[in-house]
LUMSEDREN-509433 format. One record per residue (C-alpha): residue number from 1; chain; x, y, z. Coordinates in pm, whole numbers, plus 50000, padded with zeros to 5 digits. Example, Ala and Ser with C-alpha at 12.3 -4.5 7.8 and 13.67 -1.06 7.14 Angstrom:
<pts>
<seq->1	mol->A	east->51230	north->49550	up->50780>
<seq->2	mol->A	east->51367	north->49894	up->50714>
</pts>
This chain:
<pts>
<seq->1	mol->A	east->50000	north->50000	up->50000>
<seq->2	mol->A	east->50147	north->50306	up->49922>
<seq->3	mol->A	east->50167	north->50586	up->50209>
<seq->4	mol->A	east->50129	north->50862	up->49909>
<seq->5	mol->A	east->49807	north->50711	up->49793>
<seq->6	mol->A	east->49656	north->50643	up->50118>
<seq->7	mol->A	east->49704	north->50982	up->50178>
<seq->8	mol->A	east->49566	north->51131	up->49879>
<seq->9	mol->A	east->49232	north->50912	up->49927>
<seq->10	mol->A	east->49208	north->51069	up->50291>
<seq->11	mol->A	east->49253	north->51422	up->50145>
<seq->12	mol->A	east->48916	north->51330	up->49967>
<seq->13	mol->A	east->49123	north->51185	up->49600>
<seq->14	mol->A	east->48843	north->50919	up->49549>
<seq->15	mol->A	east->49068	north->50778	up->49230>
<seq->16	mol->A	east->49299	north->50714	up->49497>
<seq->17	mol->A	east->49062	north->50564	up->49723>
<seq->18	mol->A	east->48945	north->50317	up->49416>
<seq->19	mol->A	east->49303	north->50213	up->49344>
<seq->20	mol->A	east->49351	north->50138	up->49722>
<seq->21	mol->A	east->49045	north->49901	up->49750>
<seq->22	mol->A	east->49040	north->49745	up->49404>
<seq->23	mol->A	east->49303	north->49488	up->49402>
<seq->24	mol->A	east->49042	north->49348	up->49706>
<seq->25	mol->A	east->48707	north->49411	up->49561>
<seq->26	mol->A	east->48675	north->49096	up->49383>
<seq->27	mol->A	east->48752	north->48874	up->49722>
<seq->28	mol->A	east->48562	north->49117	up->49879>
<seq->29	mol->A	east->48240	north->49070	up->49733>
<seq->30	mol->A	east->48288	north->48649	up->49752>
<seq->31	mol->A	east->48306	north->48709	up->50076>
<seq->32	mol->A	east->47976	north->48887	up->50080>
<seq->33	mol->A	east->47821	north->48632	up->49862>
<seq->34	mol->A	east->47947	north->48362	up->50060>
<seq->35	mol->A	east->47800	north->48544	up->50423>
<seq->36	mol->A	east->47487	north->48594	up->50264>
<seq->37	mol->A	east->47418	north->48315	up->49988>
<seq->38	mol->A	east->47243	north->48573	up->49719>
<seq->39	mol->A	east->47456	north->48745	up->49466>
<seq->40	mol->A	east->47270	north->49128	up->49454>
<seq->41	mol->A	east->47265	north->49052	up->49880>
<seq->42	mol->A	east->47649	north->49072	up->49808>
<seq->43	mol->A	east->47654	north->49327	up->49582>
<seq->44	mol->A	east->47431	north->49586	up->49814>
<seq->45	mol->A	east->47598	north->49484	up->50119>
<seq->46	mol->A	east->47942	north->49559	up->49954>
<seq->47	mol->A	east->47863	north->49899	up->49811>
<seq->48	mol->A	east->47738	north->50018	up->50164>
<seq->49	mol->A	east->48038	north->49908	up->50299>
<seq->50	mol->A	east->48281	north->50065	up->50079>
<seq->51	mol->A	east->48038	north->50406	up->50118>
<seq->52	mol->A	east->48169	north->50311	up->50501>
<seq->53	mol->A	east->48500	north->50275	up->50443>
<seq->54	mol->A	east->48527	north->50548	up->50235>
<seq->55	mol->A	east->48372	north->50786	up->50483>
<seq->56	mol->A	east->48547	north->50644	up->50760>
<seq->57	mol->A	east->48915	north->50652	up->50609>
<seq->58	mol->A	east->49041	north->50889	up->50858>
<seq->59	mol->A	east->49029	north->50690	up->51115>
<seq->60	mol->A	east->49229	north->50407	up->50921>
<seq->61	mol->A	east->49547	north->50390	up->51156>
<seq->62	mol->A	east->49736	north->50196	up->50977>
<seq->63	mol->A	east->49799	north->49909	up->51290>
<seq->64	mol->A	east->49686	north->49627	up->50982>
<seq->65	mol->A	east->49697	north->49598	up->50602>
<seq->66	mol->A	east->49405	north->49788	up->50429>
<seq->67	mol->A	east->49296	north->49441	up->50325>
<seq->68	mol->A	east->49214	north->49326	up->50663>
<seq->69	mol->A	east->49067	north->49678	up->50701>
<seq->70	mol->A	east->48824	north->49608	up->50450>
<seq->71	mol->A	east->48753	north->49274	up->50565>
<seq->72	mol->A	east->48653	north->49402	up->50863>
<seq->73	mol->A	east->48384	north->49690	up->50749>
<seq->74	mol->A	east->48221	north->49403	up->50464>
<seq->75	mol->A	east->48165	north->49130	up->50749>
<seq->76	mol->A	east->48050	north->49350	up->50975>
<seq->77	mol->A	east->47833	north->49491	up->50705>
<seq->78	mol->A	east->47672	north->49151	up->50631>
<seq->79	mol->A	east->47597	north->49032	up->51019>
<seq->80	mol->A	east->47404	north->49387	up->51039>
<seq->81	mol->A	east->47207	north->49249	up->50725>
<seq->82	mol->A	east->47175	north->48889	up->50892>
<seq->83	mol->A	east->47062	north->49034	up->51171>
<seq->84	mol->A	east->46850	north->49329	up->51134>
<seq->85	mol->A	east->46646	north->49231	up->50812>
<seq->86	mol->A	east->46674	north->48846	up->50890>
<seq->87	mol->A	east->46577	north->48689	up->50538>
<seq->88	mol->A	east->46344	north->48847	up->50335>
<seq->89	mol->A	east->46046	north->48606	up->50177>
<seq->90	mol->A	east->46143	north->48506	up->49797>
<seq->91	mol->A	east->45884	north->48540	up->49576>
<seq->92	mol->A	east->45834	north->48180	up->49326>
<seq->93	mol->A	east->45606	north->48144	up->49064>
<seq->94	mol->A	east->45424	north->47873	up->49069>
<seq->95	mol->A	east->45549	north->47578	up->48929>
<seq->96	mol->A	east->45425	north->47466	up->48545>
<seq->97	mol->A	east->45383	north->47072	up->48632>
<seq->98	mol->A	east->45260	north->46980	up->49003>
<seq->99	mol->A	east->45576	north->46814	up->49124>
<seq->100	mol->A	east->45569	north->46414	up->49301>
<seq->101	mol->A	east->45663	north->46426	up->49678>
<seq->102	mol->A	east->45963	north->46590	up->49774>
<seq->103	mol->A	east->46222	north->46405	up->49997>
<seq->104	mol->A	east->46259	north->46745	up->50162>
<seq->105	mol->A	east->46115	north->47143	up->50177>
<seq->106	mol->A	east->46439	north->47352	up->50152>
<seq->107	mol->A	east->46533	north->47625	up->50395>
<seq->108	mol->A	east->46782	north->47819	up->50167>
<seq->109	mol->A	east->46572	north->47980	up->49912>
<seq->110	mol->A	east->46707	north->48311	up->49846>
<seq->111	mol->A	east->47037	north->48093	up->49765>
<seq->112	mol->A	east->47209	north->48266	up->49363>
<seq->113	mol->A	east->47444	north->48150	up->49136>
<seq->114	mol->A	east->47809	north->48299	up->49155>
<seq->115	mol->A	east->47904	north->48357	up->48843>
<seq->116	mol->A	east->48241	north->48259	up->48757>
<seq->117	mol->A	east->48347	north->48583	up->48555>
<seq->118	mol->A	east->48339	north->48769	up->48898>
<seq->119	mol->A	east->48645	north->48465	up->48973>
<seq->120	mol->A	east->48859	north->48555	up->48732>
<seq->121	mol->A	east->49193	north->48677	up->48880>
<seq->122	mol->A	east->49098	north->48676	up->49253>
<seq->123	mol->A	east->49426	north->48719	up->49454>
<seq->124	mol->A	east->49269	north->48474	up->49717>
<seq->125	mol->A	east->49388	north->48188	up->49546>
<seq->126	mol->A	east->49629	north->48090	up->49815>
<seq->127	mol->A	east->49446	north->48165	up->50165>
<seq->128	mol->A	east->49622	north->48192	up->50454>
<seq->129	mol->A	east->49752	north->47922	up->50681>
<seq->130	mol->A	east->49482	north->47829	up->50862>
<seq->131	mol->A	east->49253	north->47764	up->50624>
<seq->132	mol->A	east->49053	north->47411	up->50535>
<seq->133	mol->A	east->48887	north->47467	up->50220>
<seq->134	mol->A	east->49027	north->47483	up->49900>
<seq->135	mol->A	east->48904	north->47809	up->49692>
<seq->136	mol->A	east->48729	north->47588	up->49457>
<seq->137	mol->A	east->48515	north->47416	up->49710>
<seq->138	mol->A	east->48493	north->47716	up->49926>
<seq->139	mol->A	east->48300	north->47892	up->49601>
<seq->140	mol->A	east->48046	north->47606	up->49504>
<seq->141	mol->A	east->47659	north->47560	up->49570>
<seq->142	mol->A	east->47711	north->47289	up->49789>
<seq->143	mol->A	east->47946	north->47468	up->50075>
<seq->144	mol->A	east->47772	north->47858	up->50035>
<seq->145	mol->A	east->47406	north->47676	up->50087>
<seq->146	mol->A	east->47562	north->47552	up->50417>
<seq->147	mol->A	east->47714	north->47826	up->50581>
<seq->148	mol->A	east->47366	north->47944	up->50501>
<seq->149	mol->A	east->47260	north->47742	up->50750>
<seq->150	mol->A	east->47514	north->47869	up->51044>
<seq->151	mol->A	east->47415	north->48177	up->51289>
<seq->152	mol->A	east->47554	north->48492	up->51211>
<seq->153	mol->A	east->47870	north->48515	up->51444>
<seq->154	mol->A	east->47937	north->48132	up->51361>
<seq->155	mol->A	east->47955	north->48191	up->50966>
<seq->156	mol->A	east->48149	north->48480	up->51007>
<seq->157	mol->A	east->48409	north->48345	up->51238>
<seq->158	mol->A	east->48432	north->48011	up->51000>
<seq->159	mol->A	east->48437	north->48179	up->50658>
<seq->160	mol->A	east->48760	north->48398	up->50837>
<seq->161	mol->A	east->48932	north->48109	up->50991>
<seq->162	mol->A	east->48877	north->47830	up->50747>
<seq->163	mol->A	east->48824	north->47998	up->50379>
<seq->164	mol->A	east->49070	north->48293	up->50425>
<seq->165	mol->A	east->49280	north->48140	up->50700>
<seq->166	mol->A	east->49286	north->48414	up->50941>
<seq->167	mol->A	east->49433	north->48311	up->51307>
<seq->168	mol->A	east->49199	north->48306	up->51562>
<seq->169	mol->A	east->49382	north->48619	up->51765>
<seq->170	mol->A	east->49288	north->48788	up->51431>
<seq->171	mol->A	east->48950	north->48671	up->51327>
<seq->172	mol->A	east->48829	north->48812	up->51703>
<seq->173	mol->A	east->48999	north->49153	up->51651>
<seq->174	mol->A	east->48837	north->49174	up->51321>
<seq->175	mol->A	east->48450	north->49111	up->51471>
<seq->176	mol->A	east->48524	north->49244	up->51797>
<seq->177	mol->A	east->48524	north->48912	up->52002>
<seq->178	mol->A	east->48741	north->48756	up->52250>
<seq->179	mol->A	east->48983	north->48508	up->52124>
<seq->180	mol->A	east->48792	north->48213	up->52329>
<seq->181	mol->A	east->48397	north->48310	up->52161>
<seq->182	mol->A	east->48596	north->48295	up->51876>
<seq->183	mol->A	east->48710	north->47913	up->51907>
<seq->184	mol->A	east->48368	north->47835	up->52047>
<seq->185	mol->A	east->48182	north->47990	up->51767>
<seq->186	mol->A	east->48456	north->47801	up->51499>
<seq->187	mol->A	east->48373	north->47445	up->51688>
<seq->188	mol->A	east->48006	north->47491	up->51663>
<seq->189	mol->A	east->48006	north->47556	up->51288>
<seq->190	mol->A	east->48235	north->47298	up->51192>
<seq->191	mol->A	east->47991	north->47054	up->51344>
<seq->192	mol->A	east->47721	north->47181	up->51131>
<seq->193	mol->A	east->47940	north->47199	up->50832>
<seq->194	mol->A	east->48048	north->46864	up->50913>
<seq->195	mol->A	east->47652	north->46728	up->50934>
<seq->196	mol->A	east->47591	north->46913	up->50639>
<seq->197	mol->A	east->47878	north->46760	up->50441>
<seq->198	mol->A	east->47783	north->46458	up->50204>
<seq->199	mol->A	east->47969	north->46199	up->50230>
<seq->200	mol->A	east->48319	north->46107	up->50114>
<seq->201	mol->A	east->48289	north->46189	up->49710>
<seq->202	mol->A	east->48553	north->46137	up->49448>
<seq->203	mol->A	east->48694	north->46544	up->49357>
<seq->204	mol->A	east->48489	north->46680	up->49049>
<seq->205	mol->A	east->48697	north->46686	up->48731>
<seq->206	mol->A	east->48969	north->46973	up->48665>
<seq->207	mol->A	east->48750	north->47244	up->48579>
<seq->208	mol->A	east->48719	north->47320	up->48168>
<seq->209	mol->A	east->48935	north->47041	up->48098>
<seq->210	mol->A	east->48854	north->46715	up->47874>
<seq->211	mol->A	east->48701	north->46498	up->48186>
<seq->212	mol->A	east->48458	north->46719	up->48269>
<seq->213	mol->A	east->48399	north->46842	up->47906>
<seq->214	mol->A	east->48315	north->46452	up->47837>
<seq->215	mol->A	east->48058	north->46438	up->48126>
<seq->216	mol->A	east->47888	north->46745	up->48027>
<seq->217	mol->A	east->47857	north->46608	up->47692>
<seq->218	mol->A	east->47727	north->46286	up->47807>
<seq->219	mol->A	east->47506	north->46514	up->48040>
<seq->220	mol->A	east->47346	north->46725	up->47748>
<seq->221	mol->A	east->47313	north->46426	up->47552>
<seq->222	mol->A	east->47032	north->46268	up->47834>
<seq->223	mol->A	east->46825	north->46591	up->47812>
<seq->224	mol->A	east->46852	north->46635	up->47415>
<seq->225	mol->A	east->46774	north->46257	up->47361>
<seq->226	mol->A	east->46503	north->46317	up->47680>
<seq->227	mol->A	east->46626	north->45975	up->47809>
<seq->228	mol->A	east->46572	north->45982	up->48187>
<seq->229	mol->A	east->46722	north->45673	up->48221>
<seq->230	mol->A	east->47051	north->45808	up->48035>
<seq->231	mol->A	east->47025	north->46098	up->48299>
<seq->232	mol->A	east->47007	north->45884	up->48571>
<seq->233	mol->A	east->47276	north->45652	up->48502>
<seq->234	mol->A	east->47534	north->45967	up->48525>
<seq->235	mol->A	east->47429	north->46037	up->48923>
<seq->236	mol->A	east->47545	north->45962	up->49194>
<seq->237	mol->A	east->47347	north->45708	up->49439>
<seq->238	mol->A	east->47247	north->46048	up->49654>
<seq->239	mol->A	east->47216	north->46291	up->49397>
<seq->240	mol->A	east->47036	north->46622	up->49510>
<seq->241	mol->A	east->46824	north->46782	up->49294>
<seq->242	mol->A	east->46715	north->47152	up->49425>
<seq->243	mol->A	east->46521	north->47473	up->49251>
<seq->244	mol->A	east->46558	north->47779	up->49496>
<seq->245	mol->A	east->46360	north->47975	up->49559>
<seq->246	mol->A	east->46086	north->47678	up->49535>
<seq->247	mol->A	east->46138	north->47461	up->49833>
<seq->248	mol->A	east->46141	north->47139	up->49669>
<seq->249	mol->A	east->46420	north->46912	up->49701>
<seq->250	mol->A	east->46504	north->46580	up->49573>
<seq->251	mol->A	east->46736	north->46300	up->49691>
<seq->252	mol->A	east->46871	north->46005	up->49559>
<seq->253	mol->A	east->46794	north->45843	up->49240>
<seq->254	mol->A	east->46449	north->45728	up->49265>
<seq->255	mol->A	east->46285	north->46042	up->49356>
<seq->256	mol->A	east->46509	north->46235	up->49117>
<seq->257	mol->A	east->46448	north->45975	up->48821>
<seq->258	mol->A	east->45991	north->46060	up->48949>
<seq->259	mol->A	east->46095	north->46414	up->48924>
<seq->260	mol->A	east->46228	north->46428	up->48558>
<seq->261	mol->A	east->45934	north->46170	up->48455>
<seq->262	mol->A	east->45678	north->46405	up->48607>
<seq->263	mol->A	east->45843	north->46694	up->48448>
<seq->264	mol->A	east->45936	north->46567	up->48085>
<seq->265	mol->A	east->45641	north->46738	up->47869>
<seq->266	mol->A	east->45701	north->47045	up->48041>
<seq->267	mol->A	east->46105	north->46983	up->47962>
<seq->268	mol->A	east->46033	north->46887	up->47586>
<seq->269	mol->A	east->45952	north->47254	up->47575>
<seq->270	mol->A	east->46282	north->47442	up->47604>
<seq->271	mol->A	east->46482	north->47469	up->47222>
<seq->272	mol->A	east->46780	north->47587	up->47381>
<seq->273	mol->A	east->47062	north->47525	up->47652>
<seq->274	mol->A	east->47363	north->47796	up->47611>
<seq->275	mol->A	east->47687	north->47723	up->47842>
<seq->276	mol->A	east->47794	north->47968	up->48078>
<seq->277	mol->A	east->47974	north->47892	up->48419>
<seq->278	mol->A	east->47844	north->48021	up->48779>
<seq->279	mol->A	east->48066	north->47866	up->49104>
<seq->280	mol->A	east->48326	north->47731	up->48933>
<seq->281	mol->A	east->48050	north->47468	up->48809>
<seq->282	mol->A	east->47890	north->47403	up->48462>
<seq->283	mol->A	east->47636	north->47570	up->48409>
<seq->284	mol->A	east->47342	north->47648	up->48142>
<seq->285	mol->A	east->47085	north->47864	up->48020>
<seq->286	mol->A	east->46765	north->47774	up->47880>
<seq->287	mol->A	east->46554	north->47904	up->47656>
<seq->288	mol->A	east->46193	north->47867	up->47484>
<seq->289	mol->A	east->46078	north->47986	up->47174>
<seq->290	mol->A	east->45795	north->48197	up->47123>
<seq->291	mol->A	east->45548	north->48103	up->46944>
<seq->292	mol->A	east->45400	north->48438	up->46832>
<seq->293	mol->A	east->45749	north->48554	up->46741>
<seq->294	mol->A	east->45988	north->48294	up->46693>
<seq->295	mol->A	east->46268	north->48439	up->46907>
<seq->296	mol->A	east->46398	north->48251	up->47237>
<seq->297	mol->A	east->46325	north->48401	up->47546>
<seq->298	mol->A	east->46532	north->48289	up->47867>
<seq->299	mol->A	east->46351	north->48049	up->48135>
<seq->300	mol->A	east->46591	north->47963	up->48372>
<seq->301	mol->A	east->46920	north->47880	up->48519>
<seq->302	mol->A	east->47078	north->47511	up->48524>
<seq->303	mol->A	east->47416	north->47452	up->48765>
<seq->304	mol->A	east->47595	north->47144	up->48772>
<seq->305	mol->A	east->47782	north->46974	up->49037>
<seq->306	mol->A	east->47977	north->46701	up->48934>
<seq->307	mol->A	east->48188	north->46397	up->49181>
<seq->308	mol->A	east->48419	north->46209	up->48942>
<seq->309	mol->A	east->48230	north->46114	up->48646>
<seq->310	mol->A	east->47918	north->46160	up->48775>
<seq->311	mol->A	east->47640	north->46386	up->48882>
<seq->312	mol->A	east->47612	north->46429	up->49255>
<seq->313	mol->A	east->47388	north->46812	up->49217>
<seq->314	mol->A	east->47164	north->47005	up->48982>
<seq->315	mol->A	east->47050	north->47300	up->49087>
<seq->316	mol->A	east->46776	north->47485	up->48897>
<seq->317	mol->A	east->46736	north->47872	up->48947>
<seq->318	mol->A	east->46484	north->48163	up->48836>
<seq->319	mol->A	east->46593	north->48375	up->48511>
<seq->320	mol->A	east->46670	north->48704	up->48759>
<seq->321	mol->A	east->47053	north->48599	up->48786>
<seq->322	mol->A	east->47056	north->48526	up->48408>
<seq->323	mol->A	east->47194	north->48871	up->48306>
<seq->324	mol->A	east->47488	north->48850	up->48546>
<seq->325	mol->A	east->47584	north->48551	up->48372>
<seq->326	mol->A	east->47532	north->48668	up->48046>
<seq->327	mol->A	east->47266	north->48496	up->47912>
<seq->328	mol->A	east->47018	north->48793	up->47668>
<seq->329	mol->A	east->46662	north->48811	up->47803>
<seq->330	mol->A	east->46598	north->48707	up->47447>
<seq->331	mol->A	east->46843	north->48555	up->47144>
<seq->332	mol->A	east->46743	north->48534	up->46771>
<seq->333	mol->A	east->46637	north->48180	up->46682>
<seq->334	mol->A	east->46903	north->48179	up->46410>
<seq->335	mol->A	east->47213	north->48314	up->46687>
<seq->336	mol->A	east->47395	north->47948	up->46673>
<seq->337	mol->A	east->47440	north->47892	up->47026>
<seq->338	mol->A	east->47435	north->47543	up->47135>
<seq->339	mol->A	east->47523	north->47366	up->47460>
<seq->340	mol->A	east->47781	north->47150	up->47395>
<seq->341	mol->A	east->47947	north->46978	up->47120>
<seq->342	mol->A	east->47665	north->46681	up->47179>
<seq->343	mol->A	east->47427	north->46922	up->47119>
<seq->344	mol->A	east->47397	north->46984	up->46753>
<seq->345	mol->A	east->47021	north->47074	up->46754>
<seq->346	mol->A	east->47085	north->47316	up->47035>
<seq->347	mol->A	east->46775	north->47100	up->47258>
<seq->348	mol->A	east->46825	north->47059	up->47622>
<seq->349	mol->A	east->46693	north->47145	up->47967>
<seq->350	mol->A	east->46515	north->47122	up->48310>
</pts>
């Protein structure tokens, strides 16, 4: 951090100010996702705090990095969300198809996709010693949907001690704890994490290389060929199927193999999957065609998690995170885009 640029941004330079903070913003507003499980949750609660840090610069004495200054201001930001405004009520439409029995009602329904352009260059790649989760896992569906689960001090204190590897001493100067409600708060949360966690899986395949491009392939090749059986042969034994912010949830292949039969007519209808990438998963979205106008207009958000060679998540999400991804509200029916190179009619979808 340089001393003359600190000290232009607290002479009121706000270019200065910007070049301070954005070499963080990017880890910054992870963070924020990861606290509060909705992507525009992250992005509100980040602006106000950087309004905050902005206006409270002067009293910035220097005694830590402006990183951990920052770190500071967003979590604190996001437990006065948690715990003022609790979580708002999510809006659903109602589904197309009456859907069989779920195995379970979810809780975590204001839960968005992270998409992974936001990823790109993060300098959080290597977190800091004390740290048990790999950036990768620390990012997907499956591990932000349970810290959703933790109370607010307890998925503060984990996401600082076990995704950025603060030390405890730190963690409780950072959200104004002792060092001991610190380590109590930490053991508490790793038991839910722990509950939470599925079992033992194999590690998903490197991301964007030929493994995974083959099971996404095979993948797109069940929903163009609308063979459930095909789809049901690439998941896993427990395979969750979830579509926030409906509470349904499905478990295991049975109930996932009566969802998909129950929902085929209403899947024969989409004419398009396009690729895109949210959590540092696979991810799709679909599209219908219009019958008045011909053009294809965006339905809805598809996120793969995959264990090895097989399917052990889908997640299916409303089309309000699709512009963040960039997926158009609308493409032309001639645009080209397909879903994978086992797609060549460009058909696909949940």
């Amino acid at each position: 951090m340089s001393a003359e640029l600190l000290q232009r941004a607290r002479e009121g330079d706000h270019d200065a100010f910007t070049a301070l903070i954005e070499p963080h913003r990017g880890e910054l507003q992870a963070h924020c996702y990861r606290m509060l499980g909705s992507l525009q949750d992250a992005e509100d609660a980040l602006q106000d705090a950087l309004l905050s840090a902005w206006a409270g610069l002067g009293g910035f004495e220097g005694r830590s990095s402006i990183r951990t200054w920052l770190f500071r201001i967003v979590t604190n930001r996001c437990l006065n969300v948690l715990r003022t405004s609790g979580r708002r009520r999510v809006a659903a439409a109602q589904p197309a198809i009456s859907p069989p029995e779920p195995s379970r009602m979810g809780e975590v329904l204001w839960l968005q996709p992270y998409p992974d352009v936001l990823l790109d260059g993060l300098p959080d790649q290597a977190p800091g010693p004390e740290a048990r989760y790999e950036s990768r896992e620390a990012i997907s569906l499956a591990f932000v949907t349970a810290v959703q689960l933790l109370p607010p001090n307890q998925r503060a204190v984990l996401l600082l001690r076990d995704v950025l590897g603060y030390r405890a001493s730190e963690a409780a100067e950072l959200l104004g704890l002792t060092e001991d409600a610190v380590t109590s708060a930490l053991k508490r949360a790793r038991a839910t994490m722990d509950a939470a966690r599925a079992p033992e899986r194999p590690s998903p395949p490197p991301a964007g290389g030929p493994e995974e491009q083959a099971l996404v392939d095979r993948f797109v090749t069940a929903f163009t060929e609308h063979d459930v059986d095909a789809l049901i042969a690439l998941m896993t034994d427990d395979v969750w199927v979830r579509m926030p912010p409906l509470p349904f949830e499905y478990r295991g292949t049975e109930a996932v193999h009566r969802f998909f039969t129950a929902i085929d007519a209403h899947r024969r209808g989409i004419a398009r999957m396009v690729p895109v990438r949210a959590n540092g998963q696979p991810a799709w979205g679909e599209y219908v065609r219009d019958p008045v106008t011909g053009a294809l207009r965006v339905t809805g958000v598809l996120v793969a998690g995959f264990a090895g060679d097989r399917i052990c998540e889908l997640t299916h999400f409303e089309t309000t995170i699709a512009a963040h991804l960039g997926l158009p509200r609308t493409l032309d029916q001639d645009s080209g885009l397909r879903g994978s190179s086992a797609d060549p009619g460009g058909r696909a979808a949940l």
